[in-house]
ROSE-4610 file (N, C-alpha, C; in Angstrom, 1 decimal, always signed):
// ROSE-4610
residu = [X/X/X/X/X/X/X/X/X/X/X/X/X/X/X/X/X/X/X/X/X/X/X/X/X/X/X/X/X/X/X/X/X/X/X/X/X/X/X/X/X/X/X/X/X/X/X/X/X/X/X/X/X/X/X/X/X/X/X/X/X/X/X/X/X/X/X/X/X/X/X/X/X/X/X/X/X/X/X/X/X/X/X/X/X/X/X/X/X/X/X/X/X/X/X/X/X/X/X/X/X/X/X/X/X/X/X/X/X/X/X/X/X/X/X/X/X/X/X/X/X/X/X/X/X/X/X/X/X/X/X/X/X/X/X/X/X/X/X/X/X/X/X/X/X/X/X/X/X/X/X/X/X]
num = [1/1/1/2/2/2/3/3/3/4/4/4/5/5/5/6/6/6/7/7/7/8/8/8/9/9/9/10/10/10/11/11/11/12/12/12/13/13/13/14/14/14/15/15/15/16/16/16/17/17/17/18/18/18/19/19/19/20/20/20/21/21/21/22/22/22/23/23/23/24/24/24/25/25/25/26/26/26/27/27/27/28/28/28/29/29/29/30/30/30/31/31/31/32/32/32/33/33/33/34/34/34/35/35/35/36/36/36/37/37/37/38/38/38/39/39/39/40/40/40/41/41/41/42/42/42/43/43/43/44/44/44/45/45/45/46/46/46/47/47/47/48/48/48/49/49/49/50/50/50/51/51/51]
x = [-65.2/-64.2/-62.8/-62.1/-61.1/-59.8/-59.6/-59.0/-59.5/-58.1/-58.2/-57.4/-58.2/-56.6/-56.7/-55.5/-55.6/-54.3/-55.6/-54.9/-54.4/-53.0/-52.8/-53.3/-53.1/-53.8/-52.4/-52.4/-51.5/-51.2/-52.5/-52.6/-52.1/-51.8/-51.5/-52.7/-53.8/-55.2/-55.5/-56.6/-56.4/-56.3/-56.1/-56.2/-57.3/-57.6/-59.0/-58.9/-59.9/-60.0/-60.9/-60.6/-61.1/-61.1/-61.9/-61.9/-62.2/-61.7/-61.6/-63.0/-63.9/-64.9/-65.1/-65.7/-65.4/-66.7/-66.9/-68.3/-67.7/-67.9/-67.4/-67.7/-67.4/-67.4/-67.3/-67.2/-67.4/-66.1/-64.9/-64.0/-63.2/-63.4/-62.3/-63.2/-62.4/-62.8/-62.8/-63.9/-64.2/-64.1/-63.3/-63.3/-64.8/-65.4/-66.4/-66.0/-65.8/-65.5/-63.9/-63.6/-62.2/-62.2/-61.8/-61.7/-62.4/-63.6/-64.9/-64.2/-65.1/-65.3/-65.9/-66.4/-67.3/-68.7/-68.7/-70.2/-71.0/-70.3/-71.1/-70.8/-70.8/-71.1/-72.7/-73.6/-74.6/-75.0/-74.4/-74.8/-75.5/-75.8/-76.6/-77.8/-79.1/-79.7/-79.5/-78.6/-78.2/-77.2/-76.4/-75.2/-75.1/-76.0/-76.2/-76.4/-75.9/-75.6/-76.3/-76.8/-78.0/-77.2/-77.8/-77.4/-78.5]
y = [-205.1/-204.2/-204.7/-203.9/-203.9/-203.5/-202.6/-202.2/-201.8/-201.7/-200.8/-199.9/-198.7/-197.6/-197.2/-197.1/-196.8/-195.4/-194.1/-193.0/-192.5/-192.0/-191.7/-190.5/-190.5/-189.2/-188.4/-187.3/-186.6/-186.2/-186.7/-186.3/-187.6/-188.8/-190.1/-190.5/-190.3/-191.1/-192.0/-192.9/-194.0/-194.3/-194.5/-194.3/-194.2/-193.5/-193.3/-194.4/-195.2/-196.1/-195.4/-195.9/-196.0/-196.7/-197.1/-198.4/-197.7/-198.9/-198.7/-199.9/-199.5/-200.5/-200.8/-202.1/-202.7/-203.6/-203.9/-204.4/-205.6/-207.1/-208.0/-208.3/-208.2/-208.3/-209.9/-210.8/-211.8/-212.2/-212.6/-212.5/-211.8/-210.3/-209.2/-207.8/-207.7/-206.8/-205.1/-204.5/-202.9/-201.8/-201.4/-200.4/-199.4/-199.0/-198.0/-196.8/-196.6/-195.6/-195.7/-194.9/-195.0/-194.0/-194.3/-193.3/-193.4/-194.2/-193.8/-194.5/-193.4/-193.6/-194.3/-194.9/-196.1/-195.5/-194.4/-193.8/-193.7/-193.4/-193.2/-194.5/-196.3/-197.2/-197.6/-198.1/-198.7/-200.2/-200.9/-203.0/-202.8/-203.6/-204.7/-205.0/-205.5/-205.9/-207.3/-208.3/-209.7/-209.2/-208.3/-208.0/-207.3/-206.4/-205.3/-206.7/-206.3/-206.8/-206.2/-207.0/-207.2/-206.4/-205.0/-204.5/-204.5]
z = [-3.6/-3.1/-3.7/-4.1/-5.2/-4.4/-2.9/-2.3/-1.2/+0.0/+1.6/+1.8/+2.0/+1.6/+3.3/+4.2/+5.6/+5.7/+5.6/+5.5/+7.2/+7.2/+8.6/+9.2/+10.3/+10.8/+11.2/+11.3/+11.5/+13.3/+14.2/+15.2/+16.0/+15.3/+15.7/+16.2/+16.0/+16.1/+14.8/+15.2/+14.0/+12.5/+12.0/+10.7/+9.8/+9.2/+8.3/+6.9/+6.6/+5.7/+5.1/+3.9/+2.0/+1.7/+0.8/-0.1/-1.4/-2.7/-4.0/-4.0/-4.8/-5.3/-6.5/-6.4/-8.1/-8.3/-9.6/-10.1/-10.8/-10.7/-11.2/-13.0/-13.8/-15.3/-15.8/-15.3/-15.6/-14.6/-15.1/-13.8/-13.4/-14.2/-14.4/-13.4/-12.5/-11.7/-12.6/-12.5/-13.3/-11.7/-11.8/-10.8/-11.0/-10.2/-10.3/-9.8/-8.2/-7.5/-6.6/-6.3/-5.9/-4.5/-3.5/-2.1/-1.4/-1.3/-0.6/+0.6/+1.5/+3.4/+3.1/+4.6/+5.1/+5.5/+5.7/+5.9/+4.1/+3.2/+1.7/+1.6/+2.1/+1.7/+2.8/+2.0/+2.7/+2.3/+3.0/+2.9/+2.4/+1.8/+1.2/+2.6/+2.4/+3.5/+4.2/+3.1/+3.7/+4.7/+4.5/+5.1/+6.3/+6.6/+7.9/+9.2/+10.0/+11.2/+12.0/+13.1/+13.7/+15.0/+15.8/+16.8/+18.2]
């Protein structure tokens, strides 16, 4: 993850997050995708938290 974008809401309800995502290139971060919500990301299976 390369960035946190925290869009406002116009209604004064919470703010809507995006993230910029990035693929590591040796130590130089490559942007891939840019805007994505949190529903079009899906963890990794180390990473999903146990409900």
């Amino acid at each position: 993850m390369s960035a946190i974008h925290a869009l406002a809401d116009p209604f004064g309800e919470a703010p809507e997050l995006r993230y910029d995502l990035c693929e590591m290139r040796g130590v130089v971060p490559v942007p891939v995708v840019k805007n994505v919500r949190r529903v079009s990301i899906t963890p990794l299976p180390v990473y999903r938290t146990m409900e």
